[in-house]
C-alpha positions in Angstrom: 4.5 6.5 29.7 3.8 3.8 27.4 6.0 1.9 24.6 4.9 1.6 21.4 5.0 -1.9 20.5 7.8 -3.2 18.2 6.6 -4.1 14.6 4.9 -7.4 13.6 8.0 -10.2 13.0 7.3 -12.7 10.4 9.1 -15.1 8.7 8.7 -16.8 4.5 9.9 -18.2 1.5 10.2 -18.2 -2.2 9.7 -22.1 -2.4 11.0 -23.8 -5.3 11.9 -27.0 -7.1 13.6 -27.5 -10.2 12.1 -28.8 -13.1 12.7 -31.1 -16.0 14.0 -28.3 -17.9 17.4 -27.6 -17.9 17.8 -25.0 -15.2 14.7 -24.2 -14.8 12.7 -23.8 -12.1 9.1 -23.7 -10.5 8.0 -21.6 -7.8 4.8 -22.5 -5.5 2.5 -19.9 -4.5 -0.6 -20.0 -2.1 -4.1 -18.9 -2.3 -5.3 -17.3 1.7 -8.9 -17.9 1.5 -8.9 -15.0 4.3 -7.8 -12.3 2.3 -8.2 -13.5 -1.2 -4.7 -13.1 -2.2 -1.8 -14.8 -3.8 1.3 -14.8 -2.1 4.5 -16.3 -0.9 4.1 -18.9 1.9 4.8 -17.1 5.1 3.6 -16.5 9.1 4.1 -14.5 12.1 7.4 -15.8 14.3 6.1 -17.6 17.4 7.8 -16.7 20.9 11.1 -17.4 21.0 11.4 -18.6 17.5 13.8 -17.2 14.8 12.9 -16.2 11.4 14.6 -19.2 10.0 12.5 -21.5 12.4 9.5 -20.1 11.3 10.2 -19.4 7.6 10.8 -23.2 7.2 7.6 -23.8 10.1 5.3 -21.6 8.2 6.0 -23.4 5.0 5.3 -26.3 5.9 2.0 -25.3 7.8 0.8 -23.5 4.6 2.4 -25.8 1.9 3.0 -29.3 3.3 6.4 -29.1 1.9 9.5 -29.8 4.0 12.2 -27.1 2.7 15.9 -26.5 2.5 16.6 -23.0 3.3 19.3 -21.0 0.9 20.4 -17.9 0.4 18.8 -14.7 2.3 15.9 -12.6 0.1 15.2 -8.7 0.7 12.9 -8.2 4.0 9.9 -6.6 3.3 8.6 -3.6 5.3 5.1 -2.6 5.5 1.9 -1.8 7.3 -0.3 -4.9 7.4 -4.2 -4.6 7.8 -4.4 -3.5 11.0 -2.4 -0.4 10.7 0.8 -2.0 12.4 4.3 -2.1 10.9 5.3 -5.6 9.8 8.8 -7.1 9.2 9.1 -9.7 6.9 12.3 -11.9 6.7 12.2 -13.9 3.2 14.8 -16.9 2.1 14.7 -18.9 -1.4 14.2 -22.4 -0.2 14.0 -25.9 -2.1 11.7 -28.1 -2.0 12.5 -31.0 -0.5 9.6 -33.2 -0.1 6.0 -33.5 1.1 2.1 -32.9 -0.4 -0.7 -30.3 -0.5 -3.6 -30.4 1.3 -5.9 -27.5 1.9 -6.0 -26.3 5.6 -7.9 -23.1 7.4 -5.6 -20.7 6.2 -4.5 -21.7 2.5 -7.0 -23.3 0.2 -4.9 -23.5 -2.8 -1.2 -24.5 -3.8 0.1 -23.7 -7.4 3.8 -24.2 -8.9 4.3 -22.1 -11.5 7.1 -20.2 -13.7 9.0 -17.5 -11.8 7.2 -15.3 -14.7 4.0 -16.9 -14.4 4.3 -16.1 -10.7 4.9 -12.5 -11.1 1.8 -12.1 -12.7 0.1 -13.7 -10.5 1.3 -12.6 -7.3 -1.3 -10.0 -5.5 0.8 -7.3 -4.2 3.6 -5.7 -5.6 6.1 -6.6 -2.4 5.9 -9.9 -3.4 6.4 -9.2 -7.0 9.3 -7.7 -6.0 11.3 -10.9 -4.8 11.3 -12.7 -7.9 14.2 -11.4 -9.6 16.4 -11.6 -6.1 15.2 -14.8 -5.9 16.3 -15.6 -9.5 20.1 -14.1 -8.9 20.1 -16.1 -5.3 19.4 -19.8 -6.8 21.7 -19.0 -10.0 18.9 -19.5 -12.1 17.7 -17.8 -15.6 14.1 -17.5 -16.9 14.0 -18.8 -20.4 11.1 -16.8 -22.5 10.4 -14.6 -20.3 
């Protein structure tokens, strides 16, 4: 008899960086030329790594940014393209230095309001981490 295989682990963030604003912050978002989408920077663990490691791995792969993770997001649950069930573990994480440069899998970088970000954001899963995010960093959109 054979297993089923466990679900696809994978591992992001809700990057961020303050602004000049008081209290307000930016949050970055990345184009996948692959499927055309905007989303929150995030990959599939490698062996042996944990969803921290490759939540702070992945955004630096996709964003060039080093990170400081924070507080824990919601884990998103889903069926990804090839019909297989995929885990995603989320964390709000800072900013803490680096540069953008387009690579295979991301051809585009964009910082933008948490509001501007929910519009733009592809799929609603994603959508759905910006007001978790907001309560986690302590932070308030202002006209929103």
């Amino acid at each position: 008899m054979t297993r089923a295989p466990g679900p696809v682990l994978a591992a992001g963030c809700v990057l961020w960086r303050p602004t000049t604003s008081g209290g307000l912050v930016e949050v970055a978002l990345v184009h996948r030329s692959k499927w055309d989408d905007w989303s929150w920077p995030k990959g599939k663990l490698d062996p042996g790594e944990s969803p921290s490691e490759a939540a702070v791995r992945e955004v630096e792969e996709e964003t060039g940014m080093t990170c400081r993770l924070g507080p824990a997001l919601p884990t998103a649950h889903y069926t990804d393209a090839k019909g297989r069930p995929k885990v995603v573990h989320y964390w709000a994480a800072e900013a803490t230095g680096g540069e953008f440069s387009p690579n295979d899998e991301v051809s585009h970088l964009m910082w933008l309001t948490p509001d501007a970000a929910r519009r733009k954001l592809t799929y609603a899963l994603d959508k759905d981490l910006v007001e978790p995010f907001l309560a986690a960093v302590g932070r308030h959109e202002q006209g929103a």
